[in-house]
N, C-alpha and C positions, 0 to 999 in steps of 0.2 A: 674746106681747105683754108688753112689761116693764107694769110697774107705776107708771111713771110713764107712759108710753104710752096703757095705760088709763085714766088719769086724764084726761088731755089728751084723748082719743075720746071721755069722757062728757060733759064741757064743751061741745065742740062739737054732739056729740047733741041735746044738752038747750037748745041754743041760747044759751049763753054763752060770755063769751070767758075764758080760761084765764088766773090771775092767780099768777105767780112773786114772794115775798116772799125776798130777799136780806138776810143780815146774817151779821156778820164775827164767827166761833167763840172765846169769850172776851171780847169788847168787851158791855158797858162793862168786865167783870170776868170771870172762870173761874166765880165763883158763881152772876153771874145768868143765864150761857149756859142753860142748865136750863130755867129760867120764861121769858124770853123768846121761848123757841122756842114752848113751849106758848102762850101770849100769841096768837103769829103764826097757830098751828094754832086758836085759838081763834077770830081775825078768818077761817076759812074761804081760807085760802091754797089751792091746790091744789097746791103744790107749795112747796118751804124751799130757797133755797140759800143752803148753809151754805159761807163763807167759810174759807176755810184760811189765816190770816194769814202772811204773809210781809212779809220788810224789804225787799222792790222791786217790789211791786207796778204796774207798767208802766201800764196798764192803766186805772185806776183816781185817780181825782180827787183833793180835798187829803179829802172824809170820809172816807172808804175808808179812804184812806192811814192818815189821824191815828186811825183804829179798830184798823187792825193795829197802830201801834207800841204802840197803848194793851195790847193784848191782848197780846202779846208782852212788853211790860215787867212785866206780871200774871203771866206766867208761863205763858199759853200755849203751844201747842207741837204738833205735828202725832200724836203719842198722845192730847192732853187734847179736839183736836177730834175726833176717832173716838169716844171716850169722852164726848162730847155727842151726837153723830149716836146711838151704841146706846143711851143714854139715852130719847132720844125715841126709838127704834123701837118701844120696849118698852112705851110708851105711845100707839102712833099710828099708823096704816098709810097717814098721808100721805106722798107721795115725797119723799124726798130728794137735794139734789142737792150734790155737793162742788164747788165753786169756789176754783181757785188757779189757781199758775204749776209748770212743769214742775219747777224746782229742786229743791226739796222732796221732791217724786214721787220723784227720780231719789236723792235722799240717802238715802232713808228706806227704799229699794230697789223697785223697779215692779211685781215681784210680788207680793210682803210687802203692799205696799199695796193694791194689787186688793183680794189677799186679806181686808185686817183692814179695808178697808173693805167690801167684802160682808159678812162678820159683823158689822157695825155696821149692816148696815142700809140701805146706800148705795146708790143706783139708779142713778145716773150723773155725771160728772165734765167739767166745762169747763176747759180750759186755753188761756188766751186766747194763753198763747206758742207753742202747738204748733200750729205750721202744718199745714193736712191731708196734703200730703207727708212728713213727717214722724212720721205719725201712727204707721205701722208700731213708734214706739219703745214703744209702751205697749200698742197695739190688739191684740198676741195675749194680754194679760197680761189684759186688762177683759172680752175674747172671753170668755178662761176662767172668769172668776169673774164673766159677766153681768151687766157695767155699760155701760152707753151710756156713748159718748164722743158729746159734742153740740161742734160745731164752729159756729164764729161768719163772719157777711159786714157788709159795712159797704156804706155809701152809693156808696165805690168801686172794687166788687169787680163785673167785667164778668159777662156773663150767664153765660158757658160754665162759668166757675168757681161760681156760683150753683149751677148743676145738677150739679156736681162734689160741691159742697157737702152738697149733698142728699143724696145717692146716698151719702156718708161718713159722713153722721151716724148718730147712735142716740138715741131720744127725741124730739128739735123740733130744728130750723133756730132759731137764736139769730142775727136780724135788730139788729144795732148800728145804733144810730138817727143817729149824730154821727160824722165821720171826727174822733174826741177821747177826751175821757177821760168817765168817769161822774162823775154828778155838777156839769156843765158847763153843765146847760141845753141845750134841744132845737133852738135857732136858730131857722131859718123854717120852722114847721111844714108850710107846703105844699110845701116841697124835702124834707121827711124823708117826707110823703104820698105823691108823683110816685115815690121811691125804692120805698117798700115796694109802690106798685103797677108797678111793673117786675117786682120780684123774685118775685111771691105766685106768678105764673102755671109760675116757673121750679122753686120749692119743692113737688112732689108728691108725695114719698114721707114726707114727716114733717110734720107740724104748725110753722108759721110764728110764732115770738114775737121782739116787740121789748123791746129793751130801752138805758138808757142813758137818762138826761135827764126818765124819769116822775118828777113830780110830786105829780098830782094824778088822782083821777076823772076832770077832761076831757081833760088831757094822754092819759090810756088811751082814752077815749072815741073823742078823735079819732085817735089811732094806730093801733088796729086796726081801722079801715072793713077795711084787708084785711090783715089776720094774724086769726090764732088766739087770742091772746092779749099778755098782757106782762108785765114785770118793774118789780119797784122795790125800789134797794135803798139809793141817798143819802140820799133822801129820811128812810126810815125810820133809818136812822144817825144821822142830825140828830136826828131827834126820840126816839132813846133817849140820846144824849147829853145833849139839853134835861133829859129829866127823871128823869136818875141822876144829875146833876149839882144838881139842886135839893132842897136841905137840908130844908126842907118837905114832901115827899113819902114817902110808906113805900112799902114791894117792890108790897103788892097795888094800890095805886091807880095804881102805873109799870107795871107790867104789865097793868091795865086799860084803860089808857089806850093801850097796844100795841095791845090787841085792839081798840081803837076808832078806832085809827087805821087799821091794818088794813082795817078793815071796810067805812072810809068811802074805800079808793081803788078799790073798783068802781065801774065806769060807772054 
């Protein structure tokens, strides 16, 4: 069992729901990827994913988006994110998770990267362009250097492929709350509810999380009646931009202020 896996098994054990803190490797800055992270580990994440900035992120909303270019004009770079990922390993045996698009992967070379991301520390990898059919282009390369590959379903993705879905993944079923982007808002709650109780029964071999559109503690609250858990990663974007952007605040009380934001989107 990975190490993110077990994480997610003691959550549910312990009778809670399993909480993914997303944010984009380099944003606000290259310097504060560092403390941030720890910040995040500090608010009791159960898991980090750590964004791999790219210039077309598909996927992903105007925060997202306006985080990569930020991080990428800083001087980010798919070496400087691995290079935050084994930073915090070395301090933390929370999971790790990489989030990007396949481009990159495939530049950067698909073994090379398995590779120097298991030395960094890496548990697993979501590519929201890699279709599960497609998966073969990566899947013996993460086989071998023991990363999950977590695959993603949205509101209209029919059952059979749900269960497909399943049976593909490694780590959790990544439940897309919104046929959209992140960042977007969750629309009518009890259409994204009705969805994820469709899907909970079809998801058995791996833990069920949502993500896309959280907000808040009751956005989560009310999303996982039947998942495992969830994700937030706009949200928290927004609120590291508010306050690395304010001239008034120094590193520790930005980074306190992470962890207390953090902290307060448990149900």
């Amino acid at each position: 069992m990975s190490r993110l896996r077990e994480r997610l098994v003691a959550a549910s054990t312990g009778g809670r729901k399993a909480m993914g803190i997303f944010v984009t490797g380099g944003f606000p800055s290259p310097d504060a990827s560092p403390g941030i992270l720890r910040a995040i580990d500090a608010g009791n994440a159960d898991f980090i994913e750590l964004g791999m900035p790219f210039s077309d992120p598909l996927a992903e909303g105007l925060p997202i988006q306006q985080a990569s270019e930020r991080a990428l004009a800083a001087g980010a770079s798919m070496r400087h994110t691995l290079e935050i990922a084994a930073g915090f390993r070395s301090g933390s045996s929370t999971p790790l998770v990489l989030m990007g698009y396949v481009n990159p992967v495939f530049r950067y070379g698909v073994d090379r990267f398995f590779g120097d991301a298991r030395d960094a520390g890496v548990d697993a990898l979501i590519l929201p362009d890699l279709p599960p059919e497609e998966r073969g282009l990566v899947a013996g390369a993460a086989e071998r250097h023991g990363i999950d590959l977590v695959h993603l379903v949205a509101p209209n993705t029919p059952d059979d492929r749900v269960a497909r879905v399943d049976a593909l993944s490694g780590g959790f079923v990544y439940a897309v709350s919104i046929t959209g982007l992140t960042g977007t808002g969750l629309g009518t709650v009890d259409a994204v509810s009705a969805y994820l109780e469709r899907i909970r029964p079809l998801v058995r071999r791996n833990p069920l999380l949502v993500g896309f559109g959280i907000r808040s503690a009751d956005d989560a609250r009310r999303l996982t009646a039947s998942t495992d858990g969830f994700i937030v990663g706009s949200a928290l974007i927004r609120e590291i931009e508010r306050l690395w952007d304010d001239p008034d605040l120094d590193e520790p009380t930005r980074l306190a202020r992470v962890t207390a934001f953090v902290t307060g989107l448990r149900p």
